[in-house]
C-alpha positions in Angstrom: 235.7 -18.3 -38.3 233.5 -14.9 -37.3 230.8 -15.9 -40.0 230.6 -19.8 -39.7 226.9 -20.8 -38.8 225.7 -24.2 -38.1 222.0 -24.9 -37.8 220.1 -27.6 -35.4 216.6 -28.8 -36.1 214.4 -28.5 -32.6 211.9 -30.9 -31.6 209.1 -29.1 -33.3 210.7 -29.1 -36.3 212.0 -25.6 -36.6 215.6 -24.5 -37.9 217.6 -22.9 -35.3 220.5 -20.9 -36.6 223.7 -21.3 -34.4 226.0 -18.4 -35.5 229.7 -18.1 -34.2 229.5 -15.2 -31.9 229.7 -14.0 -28.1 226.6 -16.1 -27.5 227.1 -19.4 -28.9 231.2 -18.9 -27.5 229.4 -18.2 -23.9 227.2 -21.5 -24.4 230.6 -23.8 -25.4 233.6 -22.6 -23.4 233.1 -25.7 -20.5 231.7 -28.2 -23.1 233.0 -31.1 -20.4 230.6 -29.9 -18.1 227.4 -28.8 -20.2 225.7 -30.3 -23.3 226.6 -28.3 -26.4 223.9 -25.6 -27.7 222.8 -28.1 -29.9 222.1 -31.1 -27.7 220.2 -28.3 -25.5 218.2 -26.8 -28.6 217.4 -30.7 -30.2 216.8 -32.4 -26.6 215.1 -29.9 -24.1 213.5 -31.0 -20.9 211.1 -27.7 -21.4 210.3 -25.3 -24.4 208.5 -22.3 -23.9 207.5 -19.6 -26.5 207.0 -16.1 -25.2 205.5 -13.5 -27.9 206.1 -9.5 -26.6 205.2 -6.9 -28.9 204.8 -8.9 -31.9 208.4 -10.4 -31.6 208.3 -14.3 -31.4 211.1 -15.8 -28.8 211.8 -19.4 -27.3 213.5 -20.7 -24.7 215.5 -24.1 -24.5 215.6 -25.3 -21.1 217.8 -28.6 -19.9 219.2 -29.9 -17.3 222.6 -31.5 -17.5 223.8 -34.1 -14.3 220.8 -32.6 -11.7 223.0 -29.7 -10.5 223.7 -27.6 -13.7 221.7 -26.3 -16.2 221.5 -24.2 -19.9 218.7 -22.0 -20.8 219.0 -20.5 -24.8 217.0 -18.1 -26.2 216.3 -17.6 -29.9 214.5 -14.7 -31.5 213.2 -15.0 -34.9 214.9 -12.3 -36.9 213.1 -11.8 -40.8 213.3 -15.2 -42.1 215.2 -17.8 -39.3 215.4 -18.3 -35.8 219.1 -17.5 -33.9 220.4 -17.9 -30.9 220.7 -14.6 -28.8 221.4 -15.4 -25.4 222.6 -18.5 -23.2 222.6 -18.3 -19.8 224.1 -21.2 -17.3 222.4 -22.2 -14.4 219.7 -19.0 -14.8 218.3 -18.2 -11.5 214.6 -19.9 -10.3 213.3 -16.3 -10.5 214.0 -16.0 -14.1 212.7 -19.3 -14.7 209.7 -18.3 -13.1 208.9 -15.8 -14.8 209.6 -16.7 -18.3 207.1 -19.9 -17.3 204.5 -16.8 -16.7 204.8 -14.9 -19.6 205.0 -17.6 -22.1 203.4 -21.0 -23.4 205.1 -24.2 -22.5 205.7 -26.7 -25.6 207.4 -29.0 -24.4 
């Protein structure tokens, strides 16, 4: 269903809201070889918040089996944070920089 959300709690405590579009579809389509969105989002091996122009973001990093891994990142839009991008197996470069311009939590 288009308007189905489900909602995981990360390990800081906040409500992430999983919505049923492009996104979280991107994130699930090889679920054999990568850990759902919500095992990413509830188990990271690194959180990092980045703040630009006033908008608060975080990524969910994790490694799944050494060789692949999931990076999400949720915005917080009004009143709840949701999932606006995943990216499998994001380049070192991207990595990099997000490491920069943020604040590791985790």
């Amino acid at each position: 269903m288009a308007n189905d959300v489900r909602t995981v709690t990360d390990p800081l405590g906040n409500t992430i809201h999983l919505l049923q579009d492009i996104h979280l579809m991107s994130c699930e389509n090889e679920k054999d070889m990568y850990d759902s969105p919500e095992t990413v989002i509830s188990k990271p091996a690194m959180l990092i918040e980045v703040t630009r122009e006033l908008k608060k973001q975080m990524y969910y990093f994790r490694y799944v089996g050494g060789e692949r891994t999931m990076l999400i990142l949720v915005d917080y839009n009004g009143s709840r944070w949701e999932i606006t991008e995943c990216i499998r197996n994001p380049p070192n470069e991207m990595l990099s920089k997000i490491m920069k311009s943020g604040k590791q939590l985790l």
